[in-house]
C-alpha positions in Angstrom: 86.1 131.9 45.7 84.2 132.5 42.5 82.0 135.4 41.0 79.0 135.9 39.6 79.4 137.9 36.3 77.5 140.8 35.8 75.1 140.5 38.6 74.8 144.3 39.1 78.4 144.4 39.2 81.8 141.9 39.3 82.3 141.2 42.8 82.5 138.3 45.6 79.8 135.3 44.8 77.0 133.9 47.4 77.9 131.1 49.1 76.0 128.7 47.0 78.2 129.7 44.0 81.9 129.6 45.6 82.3 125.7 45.1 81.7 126.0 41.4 85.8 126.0 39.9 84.4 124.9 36.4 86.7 125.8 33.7 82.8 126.8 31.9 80.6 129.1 33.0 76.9 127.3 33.6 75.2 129.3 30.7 77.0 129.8 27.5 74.8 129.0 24.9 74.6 132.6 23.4 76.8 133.4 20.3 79.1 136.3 20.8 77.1 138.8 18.8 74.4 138.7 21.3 74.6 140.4 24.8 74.7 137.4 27.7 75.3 137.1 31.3 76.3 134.2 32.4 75.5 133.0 35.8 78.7 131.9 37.1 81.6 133.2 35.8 84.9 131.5 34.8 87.1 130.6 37.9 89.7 132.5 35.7 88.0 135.7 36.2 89.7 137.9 39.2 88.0 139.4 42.2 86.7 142.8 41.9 90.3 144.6 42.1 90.7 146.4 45.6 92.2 149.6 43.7 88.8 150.0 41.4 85.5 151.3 42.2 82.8 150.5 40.2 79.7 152.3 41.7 77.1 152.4 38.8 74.9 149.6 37.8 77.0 147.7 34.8 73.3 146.4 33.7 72.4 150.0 33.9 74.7 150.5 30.6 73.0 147.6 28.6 69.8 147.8 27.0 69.5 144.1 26.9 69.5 143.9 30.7 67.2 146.6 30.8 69.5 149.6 31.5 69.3 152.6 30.0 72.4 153.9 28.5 71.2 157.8 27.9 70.1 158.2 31.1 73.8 158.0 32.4 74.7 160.2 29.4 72.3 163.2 30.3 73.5 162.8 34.2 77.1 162.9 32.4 76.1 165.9 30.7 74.1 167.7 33.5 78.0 166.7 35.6 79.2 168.6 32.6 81.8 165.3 32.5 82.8 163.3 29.5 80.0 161.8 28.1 81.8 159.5 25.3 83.0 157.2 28.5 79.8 155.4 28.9 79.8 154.2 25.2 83.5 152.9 26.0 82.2 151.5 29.2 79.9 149.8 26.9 82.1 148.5 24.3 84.8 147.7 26.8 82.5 145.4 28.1 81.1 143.8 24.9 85.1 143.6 24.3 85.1 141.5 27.7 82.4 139.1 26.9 83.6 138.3 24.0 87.0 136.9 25.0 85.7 135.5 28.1 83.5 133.5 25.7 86.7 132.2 23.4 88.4 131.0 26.6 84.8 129.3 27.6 85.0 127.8 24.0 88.7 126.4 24.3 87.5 125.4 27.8 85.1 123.2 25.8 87.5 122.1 23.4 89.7 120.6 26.0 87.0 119.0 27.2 86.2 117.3 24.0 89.9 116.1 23.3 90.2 114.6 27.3 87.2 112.7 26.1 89.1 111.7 23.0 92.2 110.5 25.2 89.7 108.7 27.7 88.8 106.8 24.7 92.4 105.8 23.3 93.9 105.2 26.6 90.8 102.8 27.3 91.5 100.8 24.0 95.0 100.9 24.6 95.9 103.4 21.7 98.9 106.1 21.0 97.3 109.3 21.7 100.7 111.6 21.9 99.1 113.9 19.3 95.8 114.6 21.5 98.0 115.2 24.4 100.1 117.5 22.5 96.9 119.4 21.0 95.4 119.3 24.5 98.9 121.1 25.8 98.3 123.9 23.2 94.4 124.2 23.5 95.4 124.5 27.4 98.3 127.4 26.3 95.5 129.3 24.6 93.1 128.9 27.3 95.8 130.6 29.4 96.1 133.5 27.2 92.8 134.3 27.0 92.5 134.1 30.7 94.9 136.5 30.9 93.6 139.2 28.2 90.2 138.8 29.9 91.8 139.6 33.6 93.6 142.8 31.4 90.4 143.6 29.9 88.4 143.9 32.8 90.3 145.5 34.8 90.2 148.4 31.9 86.7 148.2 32.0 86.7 149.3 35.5 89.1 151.3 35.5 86.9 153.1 32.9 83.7 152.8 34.4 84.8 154.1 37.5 85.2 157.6 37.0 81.3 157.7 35.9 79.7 159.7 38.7 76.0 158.8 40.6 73.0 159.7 38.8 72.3 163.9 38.9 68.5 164.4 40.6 66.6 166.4 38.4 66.4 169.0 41.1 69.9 169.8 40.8 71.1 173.4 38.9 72.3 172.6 35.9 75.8 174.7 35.8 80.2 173.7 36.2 80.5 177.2 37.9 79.3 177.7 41.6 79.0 181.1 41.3 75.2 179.7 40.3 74.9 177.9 43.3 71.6 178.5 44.3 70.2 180.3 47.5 67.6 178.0 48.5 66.8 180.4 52.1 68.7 182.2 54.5 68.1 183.0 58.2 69.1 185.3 60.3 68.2 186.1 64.4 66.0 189.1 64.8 68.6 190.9 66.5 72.7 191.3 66.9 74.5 188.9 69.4 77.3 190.9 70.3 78.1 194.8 71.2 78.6 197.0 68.5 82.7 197.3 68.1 84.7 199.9 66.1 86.3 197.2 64.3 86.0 193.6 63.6 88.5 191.1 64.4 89.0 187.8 62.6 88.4 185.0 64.2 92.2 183.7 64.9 92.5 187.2 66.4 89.7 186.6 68.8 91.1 183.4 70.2 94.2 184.5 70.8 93.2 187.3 72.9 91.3 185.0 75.2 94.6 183.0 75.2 92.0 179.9 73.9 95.0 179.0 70.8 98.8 178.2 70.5 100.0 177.5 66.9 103.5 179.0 67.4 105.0 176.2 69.6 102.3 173.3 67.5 104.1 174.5 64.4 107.3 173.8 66.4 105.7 170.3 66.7 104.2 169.6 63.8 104.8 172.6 60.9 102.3 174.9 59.2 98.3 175.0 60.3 99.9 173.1 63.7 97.6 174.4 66.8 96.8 173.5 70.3 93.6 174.5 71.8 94.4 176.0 75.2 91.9 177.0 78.2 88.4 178.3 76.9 89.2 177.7 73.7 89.8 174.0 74.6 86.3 174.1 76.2 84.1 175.7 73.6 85.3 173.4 71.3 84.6 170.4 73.9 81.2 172.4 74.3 80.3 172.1 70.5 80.9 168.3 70.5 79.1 167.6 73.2 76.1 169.7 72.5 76.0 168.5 69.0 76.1 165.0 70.7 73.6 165.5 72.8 71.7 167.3 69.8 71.6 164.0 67.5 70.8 161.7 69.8 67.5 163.3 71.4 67.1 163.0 67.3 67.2 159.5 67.4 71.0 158.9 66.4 73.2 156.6 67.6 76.6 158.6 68.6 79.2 156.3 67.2 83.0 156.6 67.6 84.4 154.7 65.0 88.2 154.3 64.2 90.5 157.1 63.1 92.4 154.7 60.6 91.5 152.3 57.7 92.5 149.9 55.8 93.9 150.9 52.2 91.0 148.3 50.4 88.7 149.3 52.6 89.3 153.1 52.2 89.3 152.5 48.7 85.9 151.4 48.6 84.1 154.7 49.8 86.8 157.7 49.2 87.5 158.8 45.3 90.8 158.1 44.3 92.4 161.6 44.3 91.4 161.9 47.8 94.4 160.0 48.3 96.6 162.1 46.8 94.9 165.2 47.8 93.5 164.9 51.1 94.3 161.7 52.8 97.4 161.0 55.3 99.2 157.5 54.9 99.8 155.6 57.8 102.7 153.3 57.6 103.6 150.0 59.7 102.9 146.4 59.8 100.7 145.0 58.0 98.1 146.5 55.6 98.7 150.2 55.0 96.3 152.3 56.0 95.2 155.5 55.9 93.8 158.1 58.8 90.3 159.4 57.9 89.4 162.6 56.4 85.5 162.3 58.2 83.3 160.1 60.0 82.1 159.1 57.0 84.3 157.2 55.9 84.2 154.8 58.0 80.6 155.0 59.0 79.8 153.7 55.3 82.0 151.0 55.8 80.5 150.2 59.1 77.8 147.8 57.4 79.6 146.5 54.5 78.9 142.7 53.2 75.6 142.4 55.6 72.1 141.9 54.4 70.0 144.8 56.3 66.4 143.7 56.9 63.5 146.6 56.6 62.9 146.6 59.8 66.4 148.0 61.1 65.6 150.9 58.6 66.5 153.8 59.0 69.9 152.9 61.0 71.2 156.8 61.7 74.5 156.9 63.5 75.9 160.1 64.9 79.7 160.1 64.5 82.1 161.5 66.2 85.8 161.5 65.2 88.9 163.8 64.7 89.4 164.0 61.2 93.1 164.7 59.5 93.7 166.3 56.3 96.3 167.3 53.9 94.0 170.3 52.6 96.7 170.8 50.1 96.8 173.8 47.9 94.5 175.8 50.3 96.2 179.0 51.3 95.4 183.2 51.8 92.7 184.1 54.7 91.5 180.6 54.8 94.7 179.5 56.4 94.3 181.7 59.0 93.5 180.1 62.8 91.6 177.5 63.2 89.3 177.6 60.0 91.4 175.3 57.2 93.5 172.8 59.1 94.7 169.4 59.7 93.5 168.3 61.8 89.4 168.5 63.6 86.5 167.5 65.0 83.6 166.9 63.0 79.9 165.6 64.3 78.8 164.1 61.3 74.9 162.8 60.3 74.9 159.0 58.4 71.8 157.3 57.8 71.4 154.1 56.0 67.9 154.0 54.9 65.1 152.0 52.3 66.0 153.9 48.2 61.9 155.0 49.1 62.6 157.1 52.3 65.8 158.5 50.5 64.7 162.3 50.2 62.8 162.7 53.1 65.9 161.5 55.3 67.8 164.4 53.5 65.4 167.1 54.3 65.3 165.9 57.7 68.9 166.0 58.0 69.5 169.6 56.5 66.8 170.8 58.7 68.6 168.9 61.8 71.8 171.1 60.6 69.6 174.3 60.1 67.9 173.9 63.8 71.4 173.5 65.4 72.8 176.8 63.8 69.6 178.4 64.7 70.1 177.6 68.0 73.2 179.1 67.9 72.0 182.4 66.5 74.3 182.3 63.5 73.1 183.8 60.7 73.0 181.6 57.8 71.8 180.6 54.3 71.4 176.9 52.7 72.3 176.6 49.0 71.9 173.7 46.5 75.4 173.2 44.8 75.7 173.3 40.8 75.6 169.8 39.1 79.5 170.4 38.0 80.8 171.0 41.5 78.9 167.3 42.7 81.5 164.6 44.0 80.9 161.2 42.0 78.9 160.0 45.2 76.4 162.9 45.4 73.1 163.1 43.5 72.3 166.0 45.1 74.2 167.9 47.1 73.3 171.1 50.1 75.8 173.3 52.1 74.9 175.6 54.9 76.9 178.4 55.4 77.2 180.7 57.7 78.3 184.6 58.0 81.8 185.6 58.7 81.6 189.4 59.8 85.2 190.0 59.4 85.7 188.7 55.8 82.1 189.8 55.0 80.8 187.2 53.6 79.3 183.5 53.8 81.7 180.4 54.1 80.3 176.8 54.3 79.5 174.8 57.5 77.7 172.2 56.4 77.4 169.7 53.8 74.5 167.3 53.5 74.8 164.9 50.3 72.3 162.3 49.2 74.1 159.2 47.6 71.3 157.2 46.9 73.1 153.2 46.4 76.4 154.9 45.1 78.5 153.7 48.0 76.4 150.9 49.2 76.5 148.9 46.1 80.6 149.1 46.2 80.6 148.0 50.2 77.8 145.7 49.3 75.4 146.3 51.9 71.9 145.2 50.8 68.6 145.2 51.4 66.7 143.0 49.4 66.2 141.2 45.8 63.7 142.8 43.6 61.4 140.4 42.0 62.3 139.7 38.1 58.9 140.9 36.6 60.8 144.2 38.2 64.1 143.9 36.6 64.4 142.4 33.1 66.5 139.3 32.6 66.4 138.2 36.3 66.0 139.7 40.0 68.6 142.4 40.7 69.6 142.7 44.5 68.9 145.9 45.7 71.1 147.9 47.8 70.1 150.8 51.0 70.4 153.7 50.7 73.1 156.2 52.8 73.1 160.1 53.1 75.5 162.2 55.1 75.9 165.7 56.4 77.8 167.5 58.9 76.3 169.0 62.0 79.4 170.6 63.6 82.9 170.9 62.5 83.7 172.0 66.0 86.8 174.1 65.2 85.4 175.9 62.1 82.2 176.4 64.1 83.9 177.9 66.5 85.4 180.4 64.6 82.1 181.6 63.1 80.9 181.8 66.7 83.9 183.8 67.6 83.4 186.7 64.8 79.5 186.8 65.5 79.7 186.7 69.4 82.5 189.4 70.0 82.3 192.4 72.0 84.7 195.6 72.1 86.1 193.8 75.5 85.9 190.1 75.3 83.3 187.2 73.8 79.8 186.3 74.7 79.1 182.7 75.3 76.9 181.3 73.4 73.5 180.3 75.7 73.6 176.7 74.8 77.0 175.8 75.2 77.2 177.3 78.6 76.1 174.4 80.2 79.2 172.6 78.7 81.6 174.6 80.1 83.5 174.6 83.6 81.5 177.9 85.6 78.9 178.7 82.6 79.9 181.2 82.3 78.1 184.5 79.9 81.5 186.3 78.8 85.0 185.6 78.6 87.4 188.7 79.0 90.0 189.4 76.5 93.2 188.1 78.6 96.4 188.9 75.9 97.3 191.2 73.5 97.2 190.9 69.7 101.2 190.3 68.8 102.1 192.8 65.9 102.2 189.9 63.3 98.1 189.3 63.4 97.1 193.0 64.4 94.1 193.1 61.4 91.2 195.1 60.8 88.4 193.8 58.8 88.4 195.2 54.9 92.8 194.8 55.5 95.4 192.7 54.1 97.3 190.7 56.4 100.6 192.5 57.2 
């Protein structure tokens, strides 16, 4: 296989260019002072390393290509990340071009001198010395092969960690205590009865004997749980509503699998997920790794296929149980089902054409806001500081809802808008644009893909539990009635609080 250099990014050629194993590249004839992309690169050059994950335009950095270098400073800035890195990027890559070109230009010279041995060997003449220069010439070919593999694979190691660019709607801040409230909601009047205290969530679904986590941490240790009786069912209820939501939205549901393959992984999660959040999966074969959301590999779903504009917008529904470490995460967040390994999540994914972009995220915060609505939980949306943006997200919402125990709101929902972020890595195009568009040549252009939770069932399901509890029991939520065996209104408390969990809201744990 070879590569086309530069062509937004290093990566796997079309087929038209994969029978090309040239010790040149096709174009050249550039000195090294002056900014070039060749067309075909070297067959020296590596594939784009399955550990690296270039997700910004290289061109973009290049003024010569018609990028525009201070625009990914000021998003660098507004990220309140280092902005020195995109003038390495930069010079990292000028650093590349240049020693690909001196192995292109003993590639020449080699060339040359097999000429000269043609020549002697055809007049019947001594031509040890050519050989021996050739030997050498072919020795320094091979070492500036080698520096150029070394020297790209710093350039993308660098370029990298340089995030998407920040929408100028986005608060400018690295603290999200100025996260701001874009609107809150709240039903016109209380769901449940009046109580003299409020219990936490945890506490409510183990007195309607719903939750089990001191024989699952027997199983599996701390945040283990099983889901037992109506608690097994209101969570069932919540996945198959928010099913049944999405698609009379026009979503595909879409199971996808719980595992992936490490390079495949690699190419939509950010490297310290895998330390931080992501569970190994060992065996046979590739390693793999279980998946944190849908997400994952809902991005992946489409990757290396040319989408035409007519299968625009594709929006998938996903469905999955997702499994992380959540390491680090302790105190009241701990508690029950809220923080834990291991989940359901109803997740939003829409590929889309880069024009339709924003609308599709309004539309799919608004999906999120009308199925909390129906569920009568108070909530508020805010738009989340530039700082606190993963390297994917250009913009970035979470929904969250009202906790009466803890007094106060905890997130529900994220919606992100990653413009081409992810879809240029997992190469799934859309079209070419024309060159009078994009200086120096036609760039392909890539869809777009947005995300956002609808219902992590289990956290859900706790926020439901605190807003829908009465002195004696819980009230059923109207819409998930349907779900559940009986539809039943109210659910009893059936067991006592042990001594261990016995909390009243404003307490500490004892």
């Amino acid at each position: 296989m070879d590569c086309v250099a530069w062509e937004r990014k290093v990566l796997i050629a079309p087929e038209s260019s994969r029978d090309s194993h040239a010790d040149v590249a096709a174009i050249h004839s550039q000195s090294p002072g002056t900014f070039h992309f060749p067309v075909v690169r070297p067959a020296y050059l590596p594939l784009y390393p399955t550990n690296t994950t270039i997700m910004l335009d290289l061109q973009d950095f290049i003024k010569e290509r018609g990028g525009d270098p201070e625009k990914i400073r000021d998003s660098q800035r507004r990220r309140h990340a280092p902005v020195e890195v995109v003038d390495e990027v930069i010079a990292l890559w000028d650093d590349h071009r240049k020693t690909q070109y001196s192995a292109t230009q003993i590639g020449s010279e080699i060339n040359a001198v097999q000429k000269e041995i043609g020549m002697k060997k055809k007049n019947k003449e001594n031509a040890d010395d050519l050989l021996k220069k050739k030997e050498d010439l072919q020795k320094q070919k091979k070492d500036k092969e080698d520096e150029a593999t070394a020297k790209l694979a710093t350039l993308n190691a660098k370029a990298k960690s340089i995030g998407n660019y920040v929408h100028e709607s986005v608060p400018i801040s690295d603290n999200e205590d100025n996260n701001v409230t874009e609107r809150e909601w709240k039903p016109e009047a209380g769901l449940g009865a009046k109580t003299e205290q409020t219990l936490s969530h945890h506490q409510i679904v183990t007195r309607l004997a719903g939750y089990d986590s001191e024989r699952a941490i027997k199983l599996v240790g701390h945040r283990g749980y099983c889901l037992t009786g109506y608690g097994l069912f209101l969570n069932q209820a919540l996945i198959n509503y928010g099913l049944e939501f999405l698609f009379n939205k026009g979503y595909t549901p879409n199971q996808p699998p719980f595992f992936m393959n490490r390079n495949q992984m690699a190419k939509t999660a950010q490297l310290e997920q895998f330390d931080e959040e992501l569970y190994k999966v060992t065996g046979d074969g590739e390693e793999k790794y279980l998946i944190a959301t849908s997400e994952q590999p809902l991005s992946a779903l489409h990757s290396e296929e040319w989408i035409q504009g007519g299968q625009l917008p594709i929006k998938y529904a996903g469905y999955s149980t997702c499994f992380r470490k959540e390491a680090g995460k302790h105190g009241k967040e701990a508690w029950g089902l809220f923080r834990v390994h291991q989940f359901e999540k109803i997740e939003q994914f829409i590929f889309c054409k880069p024009e339709d972009s924003w609308k599709h995220f309004d539309e799919m915060i608004a999906a999120s806001e009308e199925f909390y609505k129906s569920l009568g939980l108070p909530y508020r949306v805010v738009s989340i500081v530039s700082g606190a943006l993963n390297n994917a997200a250009a913009k970035k919402y979470d929904l969250e809802a009202w906790f009466p125990f803890q007094q106060e709101y905890k997130e529900l929902v994220s919606c992100s808008n990653c413009t081409d972020y992810q879809t240029r890595e997992l190469e799934v195009r859309y079209g070419v644009k024309k060159a009078k568009e994009a200086p120096g040549g036609g760039r392909k252009e890539y869809v777009h893909a947005l995300n956002a939770t609808l219902c992590a069932t289990e956290r859900t399901l706790c926020c439901i539990m605190e807003n829908y509890q009465t002195p004696d029991g819980f009230k059923v939520p109207e819409v998930l009635r349907k779900y559940i065996p009986g539809q039943p209104e109210f659910l009893p408390y059936v067991a006592e609080l042990p001594k261990e969990i016995t909390v009243v809201a404003g307490q500490k744990k004892k």
